[in-house]
C-alpha angles and dihedrals in degrees: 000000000000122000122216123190114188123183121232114220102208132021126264108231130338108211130066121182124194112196107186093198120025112191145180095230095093121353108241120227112224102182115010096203128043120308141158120249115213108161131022119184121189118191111196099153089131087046110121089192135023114293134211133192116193139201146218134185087211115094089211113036115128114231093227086059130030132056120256132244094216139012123203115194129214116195104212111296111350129119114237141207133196127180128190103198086193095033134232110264123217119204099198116009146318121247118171133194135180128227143158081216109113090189119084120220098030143078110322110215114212117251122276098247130347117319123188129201137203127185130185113206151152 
């Protein structure tokens, strides 16, 4: 088998948040201006049902409310990964909330355990 090493002329991303405990209590913004989402790692392992964490490109929407612009399941307990190779771009900004409800624009019930969350962006 032939190895093949390429160099990359420019980094990927340069932010990475770790949240421990991702609720539905409040969303969390993670960039408040526009900003390019590469990785995002959801860690439900404690989980004891499916997990979601949504996002919006609104600094201010209000997860009870509003649809989301993304939804990242989490099967029960399972740890999941998702890569965007180009990259999903966000105009405005990037907020973030957690939930076990499967449903957008209404109540958002908090995760069934702790679920932890980390994203890779620009």
């Amino acid at each position: 088998m032939a190895v093949t090493i390429g160099t990359i002329s420019a980094q990927l991303a340069n932010t990475l948040l770790t949240d421990s405990a991702v609720t539905d209590a409040s969303s969390t913004v993670a960039s408040a201006s526009s900003t390019t989402l590469y990785t995002v790692r959801v860690d439900g392992s404690s989980a004891t049902a499916a997990s979601f964490v949504k996002m919006i490109d609104d600094s201010s929407a209000a997860p009870d409310s509003n649809n989301p612009d993304y939804v990242f399941y989490t099967p029960t307990g399972s740890v999941t990964e998702y890569i965007a190779y180009e990259g999903n771009a966000f105009a405005t900004a990037l907020r973030y909330w957690g939930t076990s409800t499967r449903a957008n624009a209404t109540a958002q019930a908090a995760p069934s355990g702790t679920l932890a969350l980390r994203l890779l962006f620009t």
